[in-house]
N, C-alpha and C positions, 0 to 999 in steps of 0.2 A: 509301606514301611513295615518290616518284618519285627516279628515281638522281641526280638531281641535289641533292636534299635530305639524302642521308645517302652515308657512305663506304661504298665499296665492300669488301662482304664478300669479294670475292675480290683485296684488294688486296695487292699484293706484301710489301708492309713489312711487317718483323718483330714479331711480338705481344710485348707487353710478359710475357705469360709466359712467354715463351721463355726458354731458361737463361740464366743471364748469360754475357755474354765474361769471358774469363779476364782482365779486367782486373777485372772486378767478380763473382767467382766468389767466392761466401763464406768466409771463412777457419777453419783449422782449430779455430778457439774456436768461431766461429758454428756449425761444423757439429755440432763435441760436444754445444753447448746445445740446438740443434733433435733431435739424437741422442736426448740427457738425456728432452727433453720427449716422445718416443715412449714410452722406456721408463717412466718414472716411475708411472704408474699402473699397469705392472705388474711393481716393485720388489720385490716380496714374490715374486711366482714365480721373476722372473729369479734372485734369491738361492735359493730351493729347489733349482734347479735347476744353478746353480752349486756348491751344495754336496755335491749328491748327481757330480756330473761327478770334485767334488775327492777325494771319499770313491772312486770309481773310479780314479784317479789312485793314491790313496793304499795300495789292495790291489796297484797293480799296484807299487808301487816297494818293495813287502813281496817279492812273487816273486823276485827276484834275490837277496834277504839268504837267503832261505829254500833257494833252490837252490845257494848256498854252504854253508850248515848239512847240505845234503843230501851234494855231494861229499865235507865235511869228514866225515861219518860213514860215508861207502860209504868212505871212505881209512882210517877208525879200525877200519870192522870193527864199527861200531855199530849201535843198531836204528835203523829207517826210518818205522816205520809212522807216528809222532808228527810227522816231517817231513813225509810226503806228505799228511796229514790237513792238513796248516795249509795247504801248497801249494795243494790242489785247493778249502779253503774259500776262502783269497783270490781263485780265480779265479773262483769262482761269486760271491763276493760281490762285486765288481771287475762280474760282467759284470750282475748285478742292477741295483746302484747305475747304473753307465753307462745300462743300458736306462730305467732308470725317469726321469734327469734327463734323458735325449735325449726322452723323453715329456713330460716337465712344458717344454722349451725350446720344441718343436714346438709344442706349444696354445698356448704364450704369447705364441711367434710369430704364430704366425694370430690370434691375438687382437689384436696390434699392428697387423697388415695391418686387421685390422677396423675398428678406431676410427679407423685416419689413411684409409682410404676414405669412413669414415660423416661423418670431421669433412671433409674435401673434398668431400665430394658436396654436404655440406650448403651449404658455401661457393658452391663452384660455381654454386648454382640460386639463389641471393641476390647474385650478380655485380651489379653496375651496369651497364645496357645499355650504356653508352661503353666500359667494360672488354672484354666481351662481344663486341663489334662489333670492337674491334681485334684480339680471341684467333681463336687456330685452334680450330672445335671438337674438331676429331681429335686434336689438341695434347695439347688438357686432357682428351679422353677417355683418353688412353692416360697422363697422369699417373695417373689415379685404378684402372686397370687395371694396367699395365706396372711404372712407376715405383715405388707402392706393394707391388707384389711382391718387389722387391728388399730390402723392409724387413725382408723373413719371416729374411733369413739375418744382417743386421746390426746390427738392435736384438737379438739374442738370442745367436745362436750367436758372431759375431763378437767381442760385448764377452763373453760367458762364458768363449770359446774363448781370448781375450785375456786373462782374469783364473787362470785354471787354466791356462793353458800358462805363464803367468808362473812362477805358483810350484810348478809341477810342474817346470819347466825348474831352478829354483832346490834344489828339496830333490832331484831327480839330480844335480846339480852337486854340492851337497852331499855327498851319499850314493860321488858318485864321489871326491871330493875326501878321504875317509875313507879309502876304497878304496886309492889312489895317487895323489899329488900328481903326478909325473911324467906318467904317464898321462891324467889329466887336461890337465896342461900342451898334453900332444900333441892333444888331442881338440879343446881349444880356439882353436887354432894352423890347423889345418886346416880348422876350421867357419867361424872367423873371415874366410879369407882367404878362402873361397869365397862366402861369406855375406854379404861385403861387397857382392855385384854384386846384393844386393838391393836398395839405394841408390838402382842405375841404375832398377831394372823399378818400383817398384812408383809413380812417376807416370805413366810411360808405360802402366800398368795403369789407373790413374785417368781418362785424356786418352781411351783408348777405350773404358771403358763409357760415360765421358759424351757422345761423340760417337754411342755405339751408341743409347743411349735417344733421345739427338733425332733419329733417324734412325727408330728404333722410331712415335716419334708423330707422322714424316710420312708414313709408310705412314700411321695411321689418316688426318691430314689429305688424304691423295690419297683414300683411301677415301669418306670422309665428304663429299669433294668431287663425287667420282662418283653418289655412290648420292643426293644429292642434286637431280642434273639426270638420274637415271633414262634417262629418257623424249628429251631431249634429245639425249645421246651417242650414241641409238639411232636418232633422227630425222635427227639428221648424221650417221652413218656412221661415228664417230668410235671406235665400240667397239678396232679395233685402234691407236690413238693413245693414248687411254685405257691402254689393256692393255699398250703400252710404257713410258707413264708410272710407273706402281705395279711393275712390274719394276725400273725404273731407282731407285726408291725403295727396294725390296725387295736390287737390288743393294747400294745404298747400306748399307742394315744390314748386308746379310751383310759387306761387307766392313769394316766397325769390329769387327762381332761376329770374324771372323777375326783381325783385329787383336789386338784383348783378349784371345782364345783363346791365339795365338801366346806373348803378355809370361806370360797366366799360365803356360803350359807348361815356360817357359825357367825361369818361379822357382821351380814346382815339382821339374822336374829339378836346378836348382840344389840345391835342399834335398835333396834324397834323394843325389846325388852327393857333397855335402860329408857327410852319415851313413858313404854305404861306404866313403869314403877314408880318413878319422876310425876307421874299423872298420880297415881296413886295417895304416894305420899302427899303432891301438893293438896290431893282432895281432901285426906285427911287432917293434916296439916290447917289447909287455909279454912278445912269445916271450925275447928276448932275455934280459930281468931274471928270469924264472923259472929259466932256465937257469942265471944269476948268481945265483940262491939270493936276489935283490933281495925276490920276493913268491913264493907260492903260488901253486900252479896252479888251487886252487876262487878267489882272490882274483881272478886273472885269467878268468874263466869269469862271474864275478858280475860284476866291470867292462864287459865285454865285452854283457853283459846288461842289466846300464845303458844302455850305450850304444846299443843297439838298442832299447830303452824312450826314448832321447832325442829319436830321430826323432819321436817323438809330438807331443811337447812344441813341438820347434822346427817339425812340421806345423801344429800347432795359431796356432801365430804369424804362420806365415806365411801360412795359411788366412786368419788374421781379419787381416790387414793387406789383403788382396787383398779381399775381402769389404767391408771399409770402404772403400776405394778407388772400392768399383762402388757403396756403396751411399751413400757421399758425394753421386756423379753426382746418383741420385736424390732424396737428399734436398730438395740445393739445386732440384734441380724442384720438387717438391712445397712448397718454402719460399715457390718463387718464385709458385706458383700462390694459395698461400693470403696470400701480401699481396696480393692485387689485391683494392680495394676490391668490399666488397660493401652491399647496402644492411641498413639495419638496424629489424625490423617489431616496431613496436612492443610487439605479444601477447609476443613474445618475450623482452623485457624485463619485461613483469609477469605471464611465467607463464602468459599466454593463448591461446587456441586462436587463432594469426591467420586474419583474416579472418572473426570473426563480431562486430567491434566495429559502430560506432554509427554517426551521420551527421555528425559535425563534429571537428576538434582537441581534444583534452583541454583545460580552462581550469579551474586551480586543483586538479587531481586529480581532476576529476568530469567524465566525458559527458556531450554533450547527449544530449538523447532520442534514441531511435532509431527511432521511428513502429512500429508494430503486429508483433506478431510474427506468423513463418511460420503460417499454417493453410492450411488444404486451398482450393480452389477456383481463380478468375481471377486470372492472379499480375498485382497490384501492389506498386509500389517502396514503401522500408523510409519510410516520411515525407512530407515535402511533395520538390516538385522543386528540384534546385540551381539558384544562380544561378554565372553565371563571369564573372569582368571581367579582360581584358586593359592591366594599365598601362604604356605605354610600352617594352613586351616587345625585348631584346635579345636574339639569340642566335646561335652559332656550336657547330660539330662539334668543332670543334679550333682550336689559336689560331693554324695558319697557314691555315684555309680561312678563305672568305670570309663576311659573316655570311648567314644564312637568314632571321631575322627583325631587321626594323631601325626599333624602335620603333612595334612592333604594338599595338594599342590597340584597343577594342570592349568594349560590354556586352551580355550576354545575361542577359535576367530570369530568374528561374525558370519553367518549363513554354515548353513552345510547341517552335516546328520550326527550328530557326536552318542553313541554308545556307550550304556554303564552296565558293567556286568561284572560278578562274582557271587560265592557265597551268599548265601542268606545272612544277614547281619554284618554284613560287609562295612556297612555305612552309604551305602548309594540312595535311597530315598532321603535320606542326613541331607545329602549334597541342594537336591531340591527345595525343601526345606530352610537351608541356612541363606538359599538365592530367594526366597519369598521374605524371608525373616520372619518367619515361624517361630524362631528361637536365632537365638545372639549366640556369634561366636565366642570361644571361651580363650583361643588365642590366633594369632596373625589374622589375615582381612579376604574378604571375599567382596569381587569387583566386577560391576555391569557397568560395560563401556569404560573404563579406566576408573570408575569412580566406586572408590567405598560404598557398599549397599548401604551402609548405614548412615551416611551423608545425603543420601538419596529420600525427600520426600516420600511417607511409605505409600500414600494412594500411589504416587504419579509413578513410584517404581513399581507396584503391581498391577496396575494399568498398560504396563508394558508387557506384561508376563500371561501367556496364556498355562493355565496348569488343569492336569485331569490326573485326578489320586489313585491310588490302588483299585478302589472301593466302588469307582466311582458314582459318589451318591446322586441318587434325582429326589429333587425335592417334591412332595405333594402342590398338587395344582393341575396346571395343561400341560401339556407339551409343549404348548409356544413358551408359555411363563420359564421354562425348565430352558430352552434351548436360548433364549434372547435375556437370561438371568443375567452373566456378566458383559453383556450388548445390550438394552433397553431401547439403543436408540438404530438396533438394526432395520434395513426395510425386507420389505416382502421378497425382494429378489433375489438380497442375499441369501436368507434363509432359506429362497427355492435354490439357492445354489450350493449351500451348504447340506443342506439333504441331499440331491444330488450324489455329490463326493463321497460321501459315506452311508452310501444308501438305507437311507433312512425313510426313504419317499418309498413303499411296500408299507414300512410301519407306518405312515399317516394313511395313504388309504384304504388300511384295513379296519384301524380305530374308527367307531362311527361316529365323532364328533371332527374327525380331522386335527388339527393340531390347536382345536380347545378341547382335546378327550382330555379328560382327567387321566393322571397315572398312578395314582396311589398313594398311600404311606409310602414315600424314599424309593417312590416307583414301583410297587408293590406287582402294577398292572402289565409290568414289561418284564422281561428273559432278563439274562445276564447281561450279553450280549448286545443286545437293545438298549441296555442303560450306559454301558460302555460308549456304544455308538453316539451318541444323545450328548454324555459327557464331552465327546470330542468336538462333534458339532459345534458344541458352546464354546468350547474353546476356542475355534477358528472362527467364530461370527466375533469374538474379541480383537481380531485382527493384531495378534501379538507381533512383538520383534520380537521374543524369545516365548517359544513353544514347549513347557516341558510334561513328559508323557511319562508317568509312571505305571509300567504293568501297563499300560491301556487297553491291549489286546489278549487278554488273559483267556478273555472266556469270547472269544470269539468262534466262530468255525473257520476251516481250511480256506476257505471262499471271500468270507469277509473280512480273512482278517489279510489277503492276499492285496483284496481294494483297499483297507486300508492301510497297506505299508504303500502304494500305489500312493494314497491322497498324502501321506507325510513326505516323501519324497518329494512329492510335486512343493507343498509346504516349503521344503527347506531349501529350493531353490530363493524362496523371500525371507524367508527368517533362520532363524539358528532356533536347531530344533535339539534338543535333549531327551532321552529316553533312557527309563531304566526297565531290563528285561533278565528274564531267568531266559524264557526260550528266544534262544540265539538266533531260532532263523527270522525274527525279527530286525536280525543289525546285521549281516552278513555284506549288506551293501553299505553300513556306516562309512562316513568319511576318516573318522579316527572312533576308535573304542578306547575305554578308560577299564580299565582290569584292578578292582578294587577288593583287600582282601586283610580282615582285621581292622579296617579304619584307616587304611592307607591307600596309596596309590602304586601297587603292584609293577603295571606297564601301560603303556601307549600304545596304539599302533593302528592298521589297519588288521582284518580279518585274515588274513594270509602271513602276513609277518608277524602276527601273535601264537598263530597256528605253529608257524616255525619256530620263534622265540621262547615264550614263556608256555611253561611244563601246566600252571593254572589253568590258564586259558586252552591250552592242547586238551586238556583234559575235561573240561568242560565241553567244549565243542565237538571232541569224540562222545562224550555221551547223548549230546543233540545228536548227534550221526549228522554235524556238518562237515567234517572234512572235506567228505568228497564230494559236495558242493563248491568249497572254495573255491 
């Protein structure tokens, strides 16, 4: 697809997955609900684990009554041993419980991080190309990396940490409030008024981890950017421009990350400051009333032991407030990731492996046939070949660009060679495209085998469709993994037949693994040419009814690309095969060519009566220097 056909993936504007502005940043109800629904499937641990946290809680607010029991009997002159027995059990059993519910929170956690990566990933690779094409990929890589890390501490420990600091905060208050109401008074007078400047930090706390994460997944996007023109940055010289970019990103984090660092620090020292002053005063305070004969000195000893037990509690708060705050940030990513439409495969809704359905639309609950199953030998397609009819095809990228096809129209029968050719920006790669449903038409219908694509089950109608792109990408892994990607369940003889035909059988046994070498980054280890070759392969071990080849032979030589118009020929005797090409001597033998020019349908015809016919086509074809081929 030429750039003029589709927006540009390195286009400035903002991806719609990107967080929302803080006008449109989810509200605190939205975020508990999206919260809820992390936890919820694992409700049952989260409470384990909450209870065993509360049972440590509960040996530790034992300690202080017990070490009041303990002065009160070293002052009587009484025995000990029955006190320090109780003492030393609640501490082992206090640090039991603790250990074992920080165990059941940690798996639970990770097990949360689990599911909200396995259900984004899964989202993610069923995006809708329009969605996809607007996104950053480094964005949504570090949503499902970065962002779902932060979930580890705030589905779990934060709302746990929340629920037992509550009412551990509650029964020392308690427990103090038995103690001495006075002292109490004082403890809560001094926490309060320090405590209030939690108020201040903890949006400011919120504002920079959310600014840290979208900073976080423009590093990957500068990354992702990079490592994508490799070869490019290297060929312009560019590596030090480059390497200042992703520092000045890399700046960028660091300095939200400092930010956030900062706010949490101040409200941690706020917390522990308001604890010793609170201590302070009570010491002062409760020295006085013992003096005054108000309380006892183990009374005072045990309060005081409280209150150093309270820092827990009020840590515990303000941990999981700070904690929500960052993991707010990321929720609302990860929210905002997983509404971006995705498309929806049919297997999937009735339980089926997608991508081993049949040749046409469901009608009435029942497939059509699906022509002969896989056996071993010369791979042909699942059927007879498709036909495609173009009706009055409308279409546009977006509703303020302009359109790409403007009332496209053509029939192509089933079988044979059909040719697309004009201008660059034509709309011809469009056509392929709208027959995948890569994108929806914008007006009139486009039809495989009589039926609306859009009526069409999307596995089972891309399942019919063998497609090799401009670009043709190879994915990192083997050669076998790369050639049997859209076939999994090809055997050994097609693939020796499909190498073969497009000789491909030179490049395995030159690789010294044979067809488990590895091939690189997007093939990194093979020619142009070779990845071309590779691309096609796969497509014909798919045994399509409809074959469509964009550019496939671009970067071929004279030689190879001769066998392969040779292997599509042979091809289109079984299937309908489509091709879109600049160089002509690629279609000279098409059975009809589509002469496409502005987003329209120019002419028809065969290579001889467009030669004569249309002034386009002439004109084109005298610069291939085919005439006098025809």
């Amino acid at each position: 697809m030429s750039a003029a056909e589709t927006p540009s993936a390195l286009s400035p504007s903002v991806s719609p997955a990107s967080p929302a502005s803080p006008a449109e940043r989810p509200s605190a109800r939205d975020t508990w609900r999206e919260l809820y629904g992390h936890i919820r499937p694992h409700r049952a641990a989260v409470a384990v684990g909450a209870l065993l946290s509360l049972l440590g809680a509960a040996t530790a607010l034992g300690q202080p009554l017990a070490a009041k029991a303990l002065v009160d009997r070293l002052a009587a002159d009484g025995p000990l041993v029955g006190v320090l027995v109780l003492l030393t059990g609640l501490v082992l059993a206090g640090t039991v419980a603790e250990a074992a519910g920080a165990y059941v929170l940690e798996r639970t956690a990770e097990s949360v991080v689990l599911a909200a990566r396995r259900r984004l990933m899964g989202r993610l690779i069923r995006l809708r190309i329009p969605e996809m094409e607007r996104a950053q990929p480094g964005d949504l890589m570090s949503r499902v990396t970065s962002d779902t890390t932060l979930l580890h501490q705030v589905t779990t420990h934060s709302v746990v940490s929340a629920v037992t600091g509550t009412l551990s905060l509650a029964a020392t208050l308690v427990m103090m409030a038995l103690m001495d109401a006075v002292l109490l008074g004082v403890t809560l007078g001094v926490i309060g008024l320090i405590g209030s400047s939690l108020g201040f930090l903890l949006p400011r706390i919120s504002r920079a981890a959310e600014r840290t994460q979208e900073a976080v997944g423009a590093i990957s996007t500068v990354l992702e950017r990079a490592f994508g023109a490799f070869r490019t940055i290297k060929a312009s010289g560019a590596e030090v421009r480059e390497t200042a970019r992703l520092e000045e990103a890399a700046r960028d984090a660091w300095r939200h990350g400092v930010r956030s660092a900062k706010w949490q620090a101040i409200a941690s020292s706020a917390v522990g400051f308001s604890v010793q002053a609170s201590f302070l005063a009570v010491l002062g305070v409760g020295g006085a009333r013992v003096a005054s004969g108000a309380i006892e000195i183990s009374t005072l000893i045990a309060f005081l032991l409280f209150l150093v037990h309270l820092a827990d509690p009020v840590t515990q708060l303000v941990g999981a407030a700070e904690q929500y705050q960052m993991g707010a940030a990321a929720i609302a990513r990860i929210s905002a990731a997983e509404r971006l439409g995705v498309e929806r495969l049919d297997a999937e809704r009735l339980g089926e492996e997608p991508g081993t359905g049949g040749a046409g639309p469901v009608e009435d609950g029942r497939e059509r046939a699906t022509g002969v199953p896989r056996q071993g030998g010369p791979v042909r397609p699942r059927g007879g070949p498709a036909s495609v009819r173009f009706q009055d095809v409308g279409f546009r990228y977006r509703d303020e660009l302009p359109l790409v096809h403007d009332g496209v129209s053509f029939v192509v029968p089933g079988g044979g060679l059909t040719a697309f050719v004009g201008p660059s920006g034509a709309g011809k790669s469009t056509v392929f495209a709208l027959i995948e449903r890569f994108h929806e038409v914008t007006g009139g219908r486009v039809l495989v085998d009589g039926e609306d694509v859009r009526d069409w089950p999307l596995d089972r109608l891309r399942a019919a469709i063998g497609y090799v792109e401009q670009d043709a990408p190879v994915l990192a892994g083997t050669l076998r993994e790369n050639l049997v990607f859209a076939a999994p369940d090809a055997t050994d003889e097609e693939i020796r037949d499909v190498l073969v035909r497009t000789r491909l059988t030179g490049l395995v046994e030159r690789l010294p693994d044979g067809l488990e070498s590895l091939v690189g980054h997007r093939g990194s280890q093979l020619s142009g040419g070779e990845r071309q070759r590779v691309a096609i392969a796969r497509a014909l071990l798919r045994r399509p009814r409809l074959l469509l080849l964009d550019e496939a032979t671009s970067q071929l030589d004279a030689a190879n690309e001769l066998a392969l118009r040779e292997v599509v020929a042979e091809a289109a005797r079984h299937t309908t095969v489509l091709v879109v090409a600049h160089r002509l001597s690629t279609v000279t033998a098409a059975d009809r060519i589509v002469v496409m020019e502005a987003g329209t349908v120019r002419a028809v015809g065969t290579h001889a009566e467009l030669v004569a016919s249309d002034a386009l086509y002439g004109e084109l074809a005298a610069t291939q220097f085919l005439v006098a081929t025809g």
